[in-house]
C-alpha positions in Angstrom: 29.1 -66.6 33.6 32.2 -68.3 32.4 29.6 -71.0 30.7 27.9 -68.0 29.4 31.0 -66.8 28.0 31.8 -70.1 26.5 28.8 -70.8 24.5 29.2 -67.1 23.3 32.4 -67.7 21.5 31.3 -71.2 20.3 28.8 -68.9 17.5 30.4 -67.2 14.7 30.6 -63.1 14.6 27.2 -62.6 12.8 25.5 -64.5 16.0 27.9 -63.2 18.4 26.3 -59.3 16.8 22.9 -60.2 17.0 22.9 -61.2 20.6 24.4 -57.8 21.6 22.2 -56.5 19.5 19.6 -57.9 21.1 20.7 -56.8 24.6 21.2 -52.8 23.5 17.9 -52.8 22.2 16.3 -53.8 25.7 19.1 -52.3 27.5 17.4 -48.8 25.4 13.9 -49.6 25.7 13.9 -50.5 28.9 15.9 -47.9 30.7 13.1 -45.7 29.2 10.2 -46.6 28.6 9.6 -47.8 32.8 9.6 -44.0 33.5 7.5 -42.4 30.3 4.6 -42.5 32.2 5.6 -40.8 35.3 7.5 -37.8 32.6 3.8 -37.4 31.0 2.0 -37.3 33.9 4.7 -35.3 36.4 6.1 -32.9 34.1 4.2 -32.6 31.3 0.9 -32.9 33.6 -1.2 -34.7 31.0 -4.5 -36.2 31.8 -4.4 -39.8 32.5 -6.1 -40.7 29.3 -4.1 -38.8 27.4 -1.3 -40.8 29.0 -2.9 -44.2 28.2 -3.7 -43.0 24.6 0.4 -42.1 24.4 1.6 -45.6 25.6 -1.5 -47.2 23.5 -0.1 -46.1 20.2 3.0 -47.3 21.2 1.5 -50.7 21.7 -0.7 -50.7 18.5 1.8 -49.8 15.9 4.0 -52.3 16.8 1.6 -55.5 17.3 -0.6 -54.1 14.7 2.8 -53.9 12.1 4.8 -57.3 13.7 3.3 -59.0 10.3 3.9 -56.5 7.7 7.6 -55.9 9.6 8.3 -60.1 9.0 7.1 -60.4 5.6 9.5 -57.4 4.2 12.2 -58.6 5.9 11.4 -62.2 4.0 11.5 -60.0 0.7 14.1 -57.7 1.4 17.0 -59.3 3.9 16.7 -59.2 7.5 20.0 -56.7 7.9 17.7 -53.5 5.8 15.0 -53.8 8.4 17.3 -54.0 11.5 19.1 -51.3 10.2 16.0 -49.0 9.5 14.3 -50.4 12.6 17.4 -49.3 15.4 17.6 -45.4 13.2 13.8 -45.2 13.4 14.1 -46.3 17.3 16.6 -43.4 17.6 14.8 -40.7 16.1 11.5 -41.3 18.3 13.6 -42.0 21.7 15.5 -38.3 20.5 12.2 -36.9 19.8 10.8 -38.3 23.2 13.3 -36.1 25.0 11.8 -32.8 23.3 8.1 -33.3 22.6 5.3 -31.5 24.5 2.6 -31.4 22.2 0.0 -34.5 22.0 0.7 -34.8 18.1 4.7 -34.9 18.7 4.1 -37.2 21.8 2.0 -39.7 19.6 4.2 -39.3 16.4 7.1 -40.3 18.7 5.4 -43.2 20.2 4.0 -44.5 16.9 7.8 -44.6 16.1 9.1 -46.4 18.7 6.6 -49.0 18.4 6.9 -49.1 14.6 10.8 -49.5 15.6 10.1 -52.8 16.8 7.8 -54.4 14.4 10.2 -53.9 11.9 13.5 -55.2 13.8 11.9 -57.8 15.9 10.8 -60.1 13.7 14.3 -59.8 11.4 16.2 -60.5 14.3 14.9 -63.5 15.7 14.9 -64.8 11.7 18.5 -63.6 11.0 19.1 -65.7 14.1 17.4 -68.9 13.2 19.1 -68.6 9.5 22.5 -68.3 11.0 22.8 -70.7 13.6 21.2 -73.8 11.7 21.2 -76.9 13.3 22.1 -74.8 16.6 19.2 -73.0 16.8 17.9 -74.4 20.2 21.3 -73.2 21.6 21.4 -69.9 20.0 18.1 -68.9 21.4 18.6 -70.1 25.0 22.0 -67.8 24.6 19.3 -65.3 22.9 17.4 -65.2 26.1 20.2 -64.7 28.3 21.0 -61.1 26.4 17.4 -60.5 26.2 16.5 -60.9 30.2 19.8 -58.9 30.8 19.0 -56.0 29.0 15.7 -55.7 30.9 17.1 -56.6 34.4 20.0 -53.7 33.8 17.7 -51.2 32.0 16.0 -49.8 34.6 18.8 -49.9 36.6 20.7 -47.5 34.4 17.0 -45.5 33.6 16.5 -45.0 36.9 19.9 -43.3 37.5 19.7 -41.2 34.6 15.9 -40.2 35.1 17.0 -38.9 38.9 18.7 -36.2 36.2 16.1 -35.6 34.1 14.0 -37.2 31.8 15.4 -36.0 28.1 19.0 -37.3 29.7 17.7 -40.5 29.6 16.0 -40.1 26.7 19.4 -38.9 25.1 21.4 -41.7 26.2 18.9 -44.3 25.0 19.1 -42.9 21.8 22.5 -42.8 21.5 22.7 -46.5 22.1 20.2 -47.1 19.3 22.0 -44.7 17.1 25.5 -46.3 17.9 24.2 -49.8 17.6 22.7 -48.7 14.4 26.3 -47.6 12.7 27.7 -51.4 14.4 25.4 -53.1 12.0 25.7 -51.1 9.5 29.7 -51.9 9.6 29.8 -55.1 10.6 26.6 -57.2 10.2 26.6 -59.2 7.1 24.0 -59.0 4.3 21.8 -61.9 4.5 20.3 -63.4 1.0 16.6 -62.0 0.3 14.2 -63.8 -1.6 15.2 -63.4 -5.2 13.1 -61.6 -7.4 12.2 -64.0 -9.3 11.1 -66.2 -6.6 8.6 -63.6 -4.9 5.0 -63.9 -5.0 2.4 -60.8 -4.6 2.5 -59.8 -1.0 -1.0 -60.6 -0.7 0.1 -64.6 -2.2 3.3 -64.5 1.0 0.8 -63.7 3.7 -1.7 -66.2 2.0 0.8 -68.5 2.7 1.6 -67.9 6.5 -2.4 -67.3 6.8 -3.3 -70.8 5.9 -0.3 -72.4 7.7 -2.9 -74.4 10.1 -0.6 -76.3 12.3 1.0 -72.4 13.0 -2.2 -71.5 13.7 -2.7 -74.0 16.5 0.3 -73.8 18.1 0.4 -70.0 17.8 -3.2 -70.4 19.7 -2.1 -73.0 22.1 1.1 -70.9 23.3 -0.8 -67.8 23.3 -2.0 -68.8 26.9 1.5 -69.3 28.1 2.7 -65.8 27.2 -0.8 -64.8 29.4 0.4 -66.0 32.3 3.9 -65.0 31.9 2.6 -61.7 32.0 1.4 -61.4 35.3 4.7 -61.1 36.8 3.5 -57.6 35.8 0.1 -57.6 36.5 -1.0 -60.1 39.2 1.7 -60.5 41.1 2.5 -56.6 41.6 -0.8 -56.0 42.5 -1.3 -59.1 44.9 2.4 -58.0 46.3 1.2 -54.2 46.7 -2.2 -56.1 48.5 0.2 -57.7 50.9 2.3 -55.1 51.4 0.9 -51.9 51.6 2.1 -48.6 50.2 5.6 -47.7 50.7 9.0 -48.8 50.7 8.1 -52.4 51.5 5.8 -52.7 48.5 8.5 -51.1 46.2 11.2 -53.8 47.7 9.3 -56.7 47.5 7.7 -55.2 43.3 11.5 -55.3 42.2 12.1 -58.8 44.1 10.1 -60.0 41.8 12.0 -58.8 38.7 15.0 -59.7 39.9 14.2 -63.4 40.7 12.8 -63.6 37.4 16.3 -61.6 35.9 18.8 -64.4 37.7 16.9 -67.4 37.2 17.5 -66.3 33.4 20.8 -65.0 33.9 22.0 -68.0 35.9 19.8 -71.2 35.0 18.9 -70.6 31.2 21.7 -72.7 29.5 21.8 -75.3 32.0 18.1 -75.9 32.3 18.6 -76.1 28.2 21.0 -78.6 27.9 19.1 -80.5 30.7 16.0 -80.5 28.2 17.9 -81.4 24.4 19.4 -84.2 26.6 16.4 -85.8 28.5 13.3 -84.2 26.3 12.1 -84.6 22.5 11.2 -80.7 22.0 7.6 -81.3 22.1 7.8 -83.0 25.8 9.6 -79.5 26.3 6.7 -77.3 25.4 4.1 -79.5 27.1 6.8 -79.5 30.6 7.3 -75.9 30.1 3.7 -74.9 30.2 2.6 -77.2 32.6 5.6 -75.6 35.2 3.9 -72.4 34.2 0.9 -73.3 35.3 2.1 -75.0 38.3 3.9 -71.4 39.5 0.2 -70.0 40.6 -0.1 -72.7 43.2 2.3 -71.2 45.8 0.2 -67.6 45.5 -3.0 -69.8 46.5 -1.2 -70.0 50.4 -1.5 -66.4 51.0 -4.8 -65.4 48.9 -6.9 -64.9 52.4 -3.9 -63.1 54.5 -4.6 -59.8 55.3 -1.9 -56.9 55.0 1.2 -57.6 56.6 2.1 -55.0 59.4 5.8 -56.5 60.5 9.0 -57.0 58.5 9.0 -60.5 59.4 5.3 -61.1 58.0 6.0 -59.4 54.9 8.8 -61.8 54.1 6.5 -64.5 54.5 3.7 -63.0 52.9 5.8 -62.6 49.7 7.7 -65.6 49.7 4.7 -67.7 47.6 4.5 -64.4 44.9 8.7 -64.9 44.9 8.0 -68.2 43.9 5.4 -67.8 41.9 8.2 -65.1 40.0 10.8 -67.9 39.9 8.6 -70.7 38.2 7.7 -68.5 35.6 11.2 -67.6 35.2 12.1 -71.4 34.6 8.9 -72.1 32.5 10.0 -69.7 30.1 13.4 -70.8 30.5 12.3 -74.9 29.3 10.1 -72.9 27.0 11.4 -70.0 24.2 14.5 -72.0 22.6 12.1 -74.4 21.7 9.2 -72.4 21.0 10.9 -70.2 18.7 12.6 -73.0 17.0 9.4 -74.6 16.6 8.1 -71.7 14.7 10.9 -72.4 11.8 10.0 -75.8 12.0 6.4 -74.9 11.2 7.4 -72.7 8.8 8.9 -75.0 6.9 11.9 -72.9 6.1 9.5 -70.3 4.3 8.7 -67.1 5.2 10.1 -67.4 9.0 10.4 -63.6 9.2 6.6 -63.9 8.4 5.6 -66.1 11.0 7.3 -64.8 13.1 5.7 -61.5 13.1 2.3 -62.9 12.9 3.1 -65.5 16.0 4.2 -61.4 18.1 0.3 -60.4 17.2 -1.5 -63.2 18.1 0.4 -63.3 21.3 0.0 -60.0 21.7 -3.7 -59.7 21.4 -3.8 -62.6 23.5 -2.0 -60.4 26.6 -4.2 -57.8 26.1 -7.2 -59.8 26.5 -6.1 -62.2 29.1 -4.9 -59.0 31.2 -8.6 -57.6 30.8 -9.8 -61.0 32.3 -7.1 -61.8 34.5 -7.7 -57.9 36.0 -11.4 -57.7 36.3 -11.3 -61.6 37.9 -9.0 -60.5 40.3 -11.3 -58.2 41.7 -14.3 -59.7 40.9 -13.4 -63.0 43.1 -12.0 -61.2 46.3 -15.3 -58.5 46.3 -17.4 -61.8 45.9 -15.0 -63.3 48.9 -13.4 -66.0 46.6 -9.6 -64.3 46.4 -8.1 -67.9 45.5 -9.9 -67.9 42.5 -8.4 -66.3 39.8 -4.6 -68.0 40.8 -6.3 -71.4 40.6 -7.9 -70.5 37.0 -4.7 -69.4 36.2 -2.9 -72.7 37.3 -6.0 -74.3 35.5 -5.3 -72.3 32.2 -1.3 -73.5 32.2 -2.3 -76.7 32.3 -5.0 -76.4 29.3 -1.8 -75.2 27.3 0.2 -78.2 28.4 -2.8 -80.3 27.1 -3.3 -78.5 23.9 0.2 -79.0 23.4 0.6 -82.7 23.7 -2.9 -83.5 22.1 -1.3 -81.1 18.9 2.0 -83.5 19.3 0.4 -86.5 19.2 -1.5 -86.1 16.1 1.3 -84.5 14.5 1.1 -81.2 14.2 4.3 -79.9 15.8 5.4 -82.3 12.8 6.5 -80.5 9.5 9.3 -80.8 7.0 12.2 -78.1 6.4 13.9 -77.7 3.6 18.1 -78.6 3.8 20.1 -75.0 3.4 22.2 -75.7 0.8 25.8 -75.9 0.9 27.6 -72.1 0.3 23.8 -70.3 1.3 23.2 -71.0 5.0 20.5 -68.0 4.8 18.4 -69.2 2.2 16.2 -71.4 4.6 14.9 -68.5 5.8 14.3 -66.5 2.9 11.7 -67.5 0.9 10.2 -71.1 -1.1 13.2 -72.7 -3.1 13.1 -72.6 -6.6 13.2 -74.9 -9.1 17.1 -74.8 -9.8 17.7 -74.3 -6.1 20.2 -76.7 -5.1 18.3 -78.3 -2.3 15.0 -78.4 -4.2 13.1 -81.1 -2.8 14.7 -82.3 -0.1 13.1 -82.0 3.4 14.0 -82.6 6.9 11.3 -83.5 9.8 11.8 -81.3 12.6 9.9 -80.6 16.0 8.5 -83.3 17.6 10.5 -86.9 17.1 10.4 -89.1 19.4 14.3 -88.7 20.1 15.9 -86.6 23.0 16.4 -83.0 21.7 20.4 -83.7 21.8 22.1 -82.2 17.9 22.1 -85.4 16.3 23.0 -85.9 12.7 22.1 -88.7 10.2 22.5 -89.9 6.2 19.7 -90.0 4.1 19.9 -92.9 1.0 20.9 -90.2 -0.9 23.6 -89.1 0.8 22.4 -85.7 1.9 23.2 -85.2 5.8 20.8 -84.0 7.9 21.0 -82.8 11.4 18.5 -83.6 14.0 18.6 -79.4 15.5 16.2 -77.5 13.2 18.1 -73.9 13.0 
């Protein structure tokens, strides 16, 4: 914690408010959102579908916006659509707390979900612009906030939702409203993309669309954000297998999260500065995926075991799945810094806001369809008396990622050039294309993939301008 701590006060205020902004929005969302589906199903005694059509919506208007949320913050400053994105978050968790009807309930959803597609994707830019060429750092400290808020929110939901329902409701709301008047106060403005400088909207998502090395990364880590997944699909349902019904199952369901929560908590900025000093960032992609897939091998020990009936047998029983949990926690953790710097590298300095709402839908759709396979294979293999299957396709897929990867690094894809912020307007980079009388017009940096440990380095060009080898 006291390294945590540390590396916290190294960043400068605007940093220092987007990483608690960051952990109020998943402290909020997650104290909630665990229990919505027990409130319309217990005491508002919907139908099941009507339930899934409720947490649906929620879904689809956020992945479905993530794109138009990024390219308006590009156009209009990434502080407007945090602002609006935290008071429209705060109005549907109120609403949540009062609606019965199926319009309210889906009007209410559609919010929340809308919430996110707009603040998301202005965060994680806002970010980038602000930490520079300490971007890897900034996101590893990023994750930290982000994995708290989820391993605390339930926590705190499920005290509250022993109450009642609309409490918690109320005091997630409150937290979105309150962080809401914070950045209103004291987050800077951040430059937008000046009006003379802004092509047609259809001419800015033109841009991102044909982006092709985005594309292929986007595609190639789409598989990775599949597999991280099953720590709530797979490995739930293969504990529950083990398990049975009961308190055991429920024990040995939040093991899981909780490995996953302190392996973040605990090993994310050391197993970051391990990686900028050993790896290039592209050897830190291909490692990360390739742990990932490596974390489905353990479940492969216990795929034939029956239900445990002792105390003593479920510990061993789970051990593998608590593995399995643990990898994927340290995959991620040698993954996001430099996967979401990498995004800003491909983006070339343009548009990240953009691309990084488009990169949220394309992972997205890629959950949703890799949990429709990953489900149905699951029980496809053990009816047909193959249960070790679908963990050894998923070990297969991590390390079809980790090939993608380095075959896209070694012809140069995770290769691009960023433009240098120029001195006085740090957020520029992230804004939109430099114009003509921009002061750093023309002059580029290469960013993801050199063949140089990932450790900050710094360097003069002939022309004088210096250029730092971090990429935020």
């Amino acid at each position: 914690m006291k390294h945590t701590w540390s590396q916290y006060r190294s960043f400068d205020t605007t940093v220092r408010l987007l990483l608690i902004n960051q952990l109020t929005i998943n402290l909020g969302f997650y104290m909630l959102m665990p229990y919505l589906a027990a409130h319309l199903s217990g005491r508002l005694a919907l139908a099941t579908w009507t339930v899934g059509l409720i947490l649906g919506v929620r879904n689809l208007s956020q992945q479905g916006m993530f794109l138009i949320g990024g390219m308006l913050a590009d156009r209009l400053g990434h502080k407007p659509l945090i602002v609006v994105g935290c008071t429209l978050r705060t109005v549907g968790f109120a609403a949540l707390a009062f609606a019965e009807s199926l319009p309210a309930l889906i009007a209410a959803s559609a919010a929340t979900g809308l919430a996110g597609a707009l603040f998301n994707p202005a965060v994680r830019a806002y970010l980038a612009a602000e930490a520079r060429e300490r971007r890897v750092d900034a996101f590893a400290l990023f994750n930290v906030f982000y994995q708290t808020g989820i391993l605390l929110g339930p926590l705190l939901g499920l005290a509250l939702t022993s109450v009642s329902f609309p409490l918690t409701c109320a005091v997630a709301s409150a937290l979105f409203a309150a962080l809401t008047l914070l950045q209103l106060r004291r987050l800077p403005e951040n430059a937008a993309t000046e009006l003379n400088d802004r092509p047609a909207l259809r001419e800015q998502a033109g841009t991102v669309l044909r982006n092709r090395p985005f594309w292929l990364f986007a595609l190639a880590m789409t598989g990775s954000y599949v597999l991280s997944f099953q720590v709530y699909l797979a490995l739930p349902l293969e504990t529950q297998r083990l398990t049975g019904d009961g308190a055991p199952a429920t024990t040995a369901t939040s093991a899981l999260f909780v490995v996953s929560g302190l392996v973040a908590l605990i090993g994310q900025l050391r197993i970051t500065a391990w990686c900028k000093r050993t790896w290039t960032p592209a050897r830190c992609l291909t490692a990360g995926t390739a742990i990932m897939g490596a974390a489905f091998l353990p479940p492969l020990l216990t795929a034939d075991y029956p239900q445990a009936e002792h105390s003593w047998t479920v510990a061993l029983a789970v051990t593998p799945l608590l593995l399995c949990a643990g990898l994927l926690a340290v995959a991620t953790a040698v993954l996001y810094p430099f996967e979401m710097d990498t995004i800003v590298s491909l983006a070339g300095g343009r548009w990240v806001a953009t691309h990084y709402g488009l990169y949220n839908t394309v992972c997205g759709i890629g959950i949703t369809l890799g949990n429709l396979a990953t489900g149905a294979l699951l029980d496809t293999a053990r009816n047909a008396g193959h249960p070790a299957l679908p963990w050894l396709i998923l070990a297969l897929a991590g390390g079809g990622c980790a090939a993608a990867l380095a075959a896209l690094s070694r012809t140069g894809r995770l290769t691009t050039t960023e433009p240098v912020p120029a001195p006085g307007r740090p957020h520029a980079d992230a804004a939109g294309p430099p114009s003509a009388n921009h002061p750093s017009h023309g002059n580029t940096r290469t960013i993801a993939s050199r063949p140089t440990p990932c450790s900050l380095r710094s360097s003069v060009d002939p022309k004088g301008d210096r250029h730092g080898r971090g990429d935020r």
